[in-house]
C-alpha positions in Angstrom: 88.7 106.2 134.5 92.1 105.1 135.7 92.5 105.4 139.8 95.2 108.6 139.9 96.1 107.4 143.1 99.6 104.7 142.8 98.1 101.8 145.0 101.5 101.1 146.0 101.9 102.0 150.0 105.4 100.7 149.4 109.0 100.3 150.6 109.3 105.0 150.1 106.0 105.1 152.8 107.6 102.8 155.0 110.9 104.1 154.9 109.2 107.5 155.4 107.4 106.6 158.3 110.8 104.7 159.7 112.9 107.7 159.4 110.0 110.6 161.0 108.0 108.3 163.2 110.8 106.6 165.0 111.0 102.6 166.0 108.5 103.1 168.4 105.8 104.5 165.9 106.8 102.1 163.1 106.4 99.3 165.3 102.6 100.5 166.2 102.0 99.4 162.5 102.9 99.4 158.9 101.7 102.9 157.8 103.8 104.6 160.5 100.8 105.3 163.0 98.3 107.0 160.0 96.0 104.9 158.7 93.9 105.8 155.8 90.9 105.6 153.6 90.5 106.4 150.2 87.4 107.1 147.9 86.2 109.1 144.4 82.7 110.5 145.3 81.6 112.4 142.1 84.1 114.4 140.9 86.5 114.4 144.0 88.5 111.8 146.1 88.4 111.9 149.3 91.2 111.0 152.2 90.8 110.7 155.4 93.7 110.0 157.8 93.5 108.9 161.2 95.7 111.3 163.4 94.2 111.1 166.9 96.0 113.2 169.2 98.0 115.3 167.4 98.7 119.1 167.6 96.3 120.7 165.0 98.7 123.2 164.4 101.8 120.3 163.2 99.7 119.2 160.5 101.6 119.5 157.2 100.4 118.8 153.6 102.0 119.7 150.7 102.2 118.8 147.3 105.4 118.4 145.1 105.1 117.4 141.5 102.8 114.5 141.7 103.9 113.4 145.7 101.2 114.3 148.2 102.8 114.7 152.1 101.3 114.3 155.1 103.2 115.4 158.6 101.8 115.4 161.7 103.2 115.3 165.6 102.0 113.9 168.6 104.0 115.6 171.8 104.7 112.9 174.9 103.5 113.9 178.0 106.4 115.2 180.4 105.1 116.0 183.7 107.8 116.2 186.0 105.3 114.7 188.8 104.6 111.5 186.6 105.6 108.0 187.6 104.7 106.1 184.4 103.2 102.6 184.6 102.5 102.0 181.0 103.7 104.0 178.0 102.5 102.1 174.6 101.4 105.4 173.1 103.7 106.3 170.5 104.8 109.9 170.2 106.8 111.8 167.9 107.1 113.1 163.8 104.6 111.1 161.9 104.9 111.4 157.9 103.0 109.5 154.9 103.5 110.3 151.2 101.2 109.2 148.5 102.0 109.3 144.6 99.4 110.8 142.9 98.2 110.0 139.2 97.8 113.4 136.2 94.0 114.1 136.0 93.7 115.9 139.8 93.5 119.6 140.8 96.3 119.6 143.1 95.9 123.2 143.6 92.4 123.1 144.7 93.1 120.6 147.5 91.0 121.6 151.0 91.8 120.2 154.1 90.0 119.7 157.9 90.9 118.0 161.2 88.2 117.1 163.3 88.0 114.6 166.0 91.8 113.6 165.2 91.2 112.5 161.8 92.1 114.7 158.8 89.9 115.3 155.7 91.7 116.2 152.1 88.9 116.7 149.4 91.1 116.3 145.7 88.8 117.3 143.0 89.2 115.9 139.9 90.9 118.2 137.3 88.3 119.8 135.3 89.7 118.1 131.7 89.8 114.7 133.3 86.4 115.1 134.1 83.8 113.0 131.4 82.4 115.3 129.6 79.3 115.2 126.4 80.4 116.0 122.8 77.7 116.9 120.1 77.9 115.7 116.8 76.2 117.5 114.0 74.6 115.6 111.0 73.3 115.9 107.9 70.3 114.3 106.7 69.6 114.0 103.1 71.2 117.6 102.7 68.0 119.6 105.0 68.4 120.9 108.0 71.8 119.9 110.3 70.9 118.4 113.3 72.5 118.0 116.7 73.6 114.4 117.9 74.8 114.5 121.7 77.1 111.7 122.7 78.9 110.9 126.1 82.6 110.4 125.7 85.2 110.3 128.3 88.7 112.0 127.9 91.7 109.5 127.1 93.7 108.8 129.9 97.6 109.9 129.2 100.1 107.5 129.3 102.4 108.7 132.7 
């Protein structure tokens, strides 16, 4: 099956990351502060971004033709009682956008945070999923009988 997934964490998800996450975010590393890690188990893909720190209730995913966004901030500390001695943590908006393939349920997408890292389950669509075909034959004109063969779907071209 072709990956729906674009592996192309290009130029758009830095630029994104530049323009929400700030210098001081970008310069903490090249995905803008939210690394990731993406699998297919079964029938669903799994991504899981590393957002440690963050308000639970800033998370943002969305979904907008086939462009999968991920927003997420991480408040500075501001005590006024604070004399700062080291400040290497980065704060602010953090954003990541993916470009997903046909072939997913987009609007079946769950999502969890736990332990700062966020968990998206994507199932497979349900007609891009491989499915069995049965073939009925003929023999010598008796009886018809059933011949079950595995076939994938054709991948579209996109």
């Amino acid at each position: 099956m072709i990956d729906p997934f674009t592996s192309t964490f290009d130029a758009m998800d830095r630029l994104v990351g530049q323009l929400a996450s700030g210098a001081r975010a970008t310069a903490a590393s090249a995905s803008g502060g939210m690394p990731l890690d993406l699998f297919r188990a079964g029938d669903h893909y799994v991504l899981t971004v590393d957002l440690p720190g963050v308000d639970p209730g800033t998370i943002d995913v969305s979904v907008e033709d086939r462009t999968l966004t991920i927003r997420a901030e991480r408040s500075p500390r501001t005590d006024p009682d604070v004399q700062w001695l080291a400040r290497e943590r980065p704060s602010g908006t953090y954003a990541r956008q993916l470009t997903v393939g046909r072939g997913l349920a987009l609007d079946k997408i769950s999502a969890s945070y736990e332990d700062g890292v966020l968990s998206l389950t994507i199932p497979v669509a349900e007609e891009a999923r491989p499915r069995r075909i049965e073939v009925a034959h003929r023999a010598g004109g008796g009886a018809a009988t059933q011949i079950t063969a595995e076939a994938e779907p054709l991948a579209s071209e996109g």
